[in-house]
C-alpha positions as CSV (number, residue, x, y, z in Angstrom):
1,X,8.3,29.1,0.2
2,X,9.2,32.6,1.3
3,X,11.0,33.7,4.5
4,X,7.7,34.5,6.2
5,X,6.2,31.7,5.5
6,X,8.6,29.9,6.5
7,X,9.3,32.1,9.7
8,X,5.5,30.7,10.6
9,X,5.8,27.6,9.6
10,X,8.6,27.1,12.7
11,X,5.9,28.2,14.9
12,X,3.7,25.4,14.9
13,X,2.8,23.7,17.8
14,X,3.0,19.8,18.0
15,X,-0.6,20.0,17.9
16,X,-1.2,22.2,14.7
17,X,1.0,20.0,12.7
18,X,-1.8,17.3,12.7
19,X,-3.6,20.6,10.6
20,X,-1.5,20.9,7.9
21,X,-1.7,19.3,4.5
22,X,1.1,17.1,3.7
23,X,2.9,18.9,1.1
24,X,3.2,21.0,3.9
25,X,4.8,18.9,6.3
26,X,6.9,18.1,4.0
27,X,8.5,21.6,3.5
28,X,8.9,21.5,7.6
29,X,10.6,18.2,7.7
30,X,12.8,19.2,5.0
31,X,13.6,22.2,7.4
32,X,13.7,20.3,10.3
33,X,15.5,16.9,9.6
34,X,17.4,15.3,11.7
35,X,17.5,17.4,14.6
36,X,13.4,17.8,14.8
37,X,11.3,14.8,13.8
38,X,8.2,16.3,14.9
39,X,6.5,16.9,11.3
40,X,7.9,13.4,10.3
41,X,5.8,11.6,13.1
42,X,2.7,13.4,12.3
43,X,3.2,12.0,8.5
44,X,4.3,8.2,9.7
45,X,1.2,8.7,12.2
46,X,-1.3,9.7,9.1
47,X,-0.1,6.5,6.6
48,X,1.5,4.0,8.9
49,X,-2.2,2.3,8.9
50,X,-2.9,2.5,5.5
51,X,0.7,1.5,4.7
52,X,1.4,-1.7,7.0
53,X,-2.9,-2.5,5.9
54,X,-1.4,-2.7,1.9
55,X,2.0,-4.0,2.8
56,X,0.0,-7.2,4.6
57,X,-3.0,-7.6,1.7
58,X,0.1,-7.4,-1.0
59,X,2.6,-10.0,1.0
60,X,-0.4,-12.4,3.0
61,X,2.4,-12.0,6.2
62,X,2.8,-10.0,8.7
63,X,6.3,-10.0,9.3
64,X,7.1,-8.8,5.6
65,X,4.4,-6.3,6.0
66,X,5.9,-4.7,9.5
67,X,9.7,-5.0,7.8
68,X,8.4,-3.7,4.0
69,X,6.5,-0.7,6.4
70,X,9.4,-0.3,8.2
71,X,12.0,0.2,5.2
72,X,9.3,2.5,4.0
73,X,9.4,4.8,6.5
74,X,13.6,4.8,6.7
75,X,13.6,5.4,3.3
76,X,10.8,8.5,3.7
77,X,13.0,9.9,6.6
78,X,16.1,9.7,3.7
79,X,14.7,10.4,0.8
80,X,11.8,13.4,1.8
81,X,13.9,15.9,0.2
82,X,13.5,14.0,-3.1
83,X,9.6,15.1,-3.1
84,X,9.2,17.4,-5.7
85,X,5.7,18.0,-5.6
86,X,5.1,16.9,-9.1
87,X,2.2,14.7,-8.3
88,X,0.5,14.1,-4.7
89,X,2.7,13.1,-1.6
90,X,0.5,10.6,-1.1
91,X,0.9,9.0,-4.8
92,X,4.4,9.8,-4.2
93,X,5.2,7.5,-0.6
94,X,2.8,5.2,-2.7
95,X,5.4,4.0,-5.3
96,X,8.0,3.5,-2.9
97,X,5.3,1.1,-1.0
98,X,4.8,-0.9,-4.3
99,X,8.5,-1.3,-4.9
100,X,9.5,-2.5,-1.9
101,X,6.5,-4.6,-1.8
102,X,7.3,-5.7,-5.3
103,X,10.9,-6.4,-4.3
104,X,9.8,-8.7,-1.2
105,X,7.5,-11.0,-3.1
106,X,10.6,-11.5,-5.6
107,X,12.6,-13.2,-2.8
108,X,9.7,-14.5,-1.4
109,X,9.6,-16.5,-4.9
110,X,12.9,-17.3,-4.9
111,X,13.5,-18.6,-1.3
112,X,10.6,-19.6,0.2
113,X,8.5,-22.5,-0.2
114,X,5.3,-21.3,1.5
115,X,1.9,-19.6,0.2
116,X,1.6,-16.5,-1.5
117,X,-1.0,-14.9,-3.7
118,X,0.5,-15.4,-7.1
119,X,-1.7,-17.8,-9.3
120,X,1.5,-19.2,-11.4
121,X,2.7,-20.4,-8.6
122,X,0.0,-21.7,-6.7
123,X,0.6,-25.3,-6.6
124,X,2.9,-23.6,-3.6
125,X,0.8,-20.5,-2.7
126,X,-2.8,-21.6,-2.6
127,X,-5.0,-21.4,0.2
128,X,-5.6,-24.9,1.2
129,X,-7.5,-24.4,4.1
130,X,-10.7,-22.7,4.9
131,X,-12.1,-22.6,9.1
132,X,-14.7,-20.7,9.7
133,X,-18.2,-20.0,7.7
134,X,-19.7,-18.1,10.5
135,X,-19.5,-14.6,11.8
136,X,-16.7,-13.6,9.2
137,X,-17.7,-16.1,6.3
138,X,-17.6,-13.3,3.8
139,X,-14.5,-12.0,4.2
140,X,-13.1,-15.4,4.3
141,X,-14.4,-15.6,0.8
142,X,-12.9,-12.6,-0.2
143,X,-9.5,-13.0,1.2
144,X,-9.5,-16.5,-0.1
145,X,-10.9,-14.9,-3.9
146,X,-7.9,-12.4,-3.7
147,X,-5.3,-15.0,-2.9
148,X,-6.2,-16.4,-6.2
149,X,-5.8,-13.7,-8.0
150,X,-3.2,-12.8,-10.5
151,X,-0.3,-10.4,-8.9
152,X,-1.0,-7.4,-11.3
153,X,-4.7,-7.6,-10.4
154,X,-4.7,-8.3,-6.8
155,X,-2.4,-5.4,-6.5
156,X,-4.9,-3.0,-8.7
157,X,-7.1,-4.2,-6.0
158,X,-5.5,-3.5,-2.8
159,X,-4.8,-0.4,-4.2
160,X,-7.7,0.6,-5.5
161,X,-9.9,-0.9,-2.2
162,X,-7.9,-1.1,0.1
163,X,-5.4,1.8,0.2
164,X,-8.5,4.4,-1.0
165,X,-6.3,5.6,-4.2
166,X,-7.9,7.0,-7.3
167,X,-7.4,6.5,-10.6
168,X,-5.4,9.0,-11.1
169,X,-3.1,8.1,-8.3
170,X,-2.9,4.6,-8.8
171,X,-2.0,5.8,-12.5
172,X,0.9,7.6,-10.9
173,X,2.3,4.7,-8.7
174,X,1.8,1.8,-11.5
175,X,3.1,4.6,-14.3
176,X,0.3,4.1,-17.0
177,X,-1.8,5.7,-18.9
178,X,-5.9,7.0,-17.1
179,X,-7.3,4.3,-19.7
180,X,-4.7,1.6,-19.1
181,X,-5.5,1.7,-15.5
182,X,-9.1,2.0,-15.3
183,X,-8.7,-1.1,-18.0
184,X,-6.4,-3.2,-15.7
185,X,-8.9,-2.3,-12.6
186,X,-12.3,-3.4,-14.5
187,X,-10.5,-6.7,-16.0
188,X,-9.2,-7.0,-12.3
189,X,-12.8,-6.8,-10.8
190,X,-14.0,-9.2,-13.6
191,X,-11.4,-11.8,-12.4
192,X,-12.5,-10.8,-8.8
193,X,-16.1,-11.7,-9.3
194,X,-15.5,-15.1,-10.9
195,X,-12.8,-16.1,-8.1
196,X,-15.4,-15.3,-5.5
197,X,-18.3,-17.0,-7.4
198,X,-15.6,-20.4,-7.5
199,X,-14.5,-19.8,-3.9
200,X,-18.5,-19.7,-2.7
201,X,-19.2,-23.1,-4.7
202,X,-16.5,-24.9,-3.4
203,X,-17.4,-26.6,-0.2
204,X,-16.1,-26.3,3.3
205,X,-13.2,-28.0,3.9
């Protein structure tokens, strides 16, 4: 970035950061940190949804979810100057979001006893219960379809559904190949569809 631009760049407002792409806020936070956090927050503000939303449908609980979000966000505010722009920043804050995830759901293996969507182990992890058919029946089904599901392809999922990446991002974040990932997401969506169909059969409980 040249002096200029970053001469302007310094003159944002508060309310013209909420303007700027993020590659761009990421050249004023790397100006800025730690003594102004004010490009940070408009970053944290524009994925902390999206983040603590995958974080929960990866984990099934919301205290991992806030603490895995939370370590995210540290580790963004230590580790922004790492961002070298070689693929999207958003591709980019996704990987560390999948590693932390995938590094919770380790110890959630290891020291707990309690349910978690990983099929190998779902003599511990399965749904058992199932309330209400009503107002929210489908996506009852659905959670309890993806709680079923293989790790790998639940996580294709989440990302893929849930998190709005492409294929090309979530490429980036798992590190495969276009046709290795477009694979894993239609055999993902293929085990999706026959969970749900199993799920709607069973009865209510």
């Amino acid at each position: 970035m040249s002096s200029t631009h970053k001469e302007s760049v310094n003159e944002f407002t508060g309310a013209d950061l909420t303007e700027l792409s993020d590659e761009m806020l990421v050249e004023i936070c790397n100006q800025e940190l730690p003594e102004s956090t004010r490009a940070y927050k408009v970053l944290i503000r524009r994925y902390e949804g999206l983040i603590y939303n995958t974080c929960l449908k990866l984990l099934n609980n919301q205290e991992d979810a806030e603490e895995v979000a939370q370590d995210t966000f540290i580790q963004l505010f230590n580790k922004l100057h790492q961002f070298e722009g070689r693929s999207s920043f958003k591709t980019w804050l996704y990987r560390i979001v999948h590693n932390y995830c995938k590094n919770r759901i380790s110890k959630q293996i290891r020291h707990r006893k309690r349910k978690v969507a990983l099929e190998e182990h779902a003599e511990h992890f399965k749904e058992d219960t199932y309330d209400s058919r009503e107002d929210d029946e489908r996506s009852e089904l659905v959670n309890k379809a993806m709680d079923t599901l293989k790790p790998r392809d639940k996580e294709i999922l989440v990302l893929k559904f849930m998190s709005g990446l492409t294929i090309e991002e979530i490429s980036k974040v798992l590190d495969l190949g276009l046709s290795a990932t477009k694979m894993r997401l239609y055999r993902a969506l293929d085990a999706f569809k026959v969970a749900f169909e199993r799920t709607n059969k069973e009865p209510a409980a």
